[in-house]
C-alpha positions in Angstrom: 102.3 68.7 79.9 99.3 71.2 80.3 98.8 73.1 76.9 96.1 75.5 76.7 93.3 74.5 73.9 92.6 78.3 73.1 94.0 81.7 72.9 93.4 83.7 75.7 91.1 86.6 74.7 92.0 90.1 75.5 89.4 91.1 77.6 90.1 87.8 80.1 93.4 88.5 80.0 92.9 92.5 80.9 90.7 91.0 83.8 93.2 89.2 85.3 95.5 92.7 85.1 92.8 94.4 87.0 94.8 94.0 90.2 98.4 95.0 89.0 97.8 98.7 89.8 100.7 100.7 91.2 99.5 102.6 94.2 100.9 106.2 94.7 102.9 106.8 98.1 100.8 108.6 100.5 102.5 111.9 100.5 101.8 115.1 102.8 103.2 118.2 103.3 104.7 118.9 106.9 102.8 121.7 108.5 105.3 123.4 109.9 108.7 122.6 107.7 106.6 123.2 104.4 108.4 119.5 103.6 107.1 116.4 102.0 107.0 113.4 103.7 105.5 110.0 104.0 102.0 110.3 106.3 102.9 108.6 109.9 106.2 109.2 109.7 108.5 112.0 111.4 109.7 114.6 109.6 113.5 114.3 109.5 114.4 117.7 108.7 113.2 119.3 112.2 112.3 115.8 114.1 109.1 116.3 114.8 106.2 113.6 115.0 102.6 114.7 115.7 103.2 118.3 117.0 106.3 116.4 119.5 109.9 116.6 119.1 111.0 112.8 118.5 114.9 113.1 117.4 117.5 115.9 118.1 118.7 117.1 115.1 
């Protein structure tokens, strides 16, 4: 069975973390509703999608 010789140091150990960043949801306010929503998606208070009506609400 592997067993590692040494303890591993902090800062090799905070470099390996480097990558396990939570990235913030790309938020935007609707132009027209004044609602947030997710960037490319429609806005499903009023339905619209890039100035276009996409759903009947």
């Amino acid at each position: 069975m592997a067993v590692p010789k040494r303890k591993t140091s902090v800062s090799r150990r905070n470099k390996r973390r480097s990558h396990h960043k939570i990235t913030a949801a790309n938020v935007v306010e609707d132009k027209k509703s004044g609602e947030y929503r997710l960037s490319h998606h429609i806005d499903l208070k009023s339905g619209f999608y890039k100035g276009k009506k996409i759903l009947d609400i």
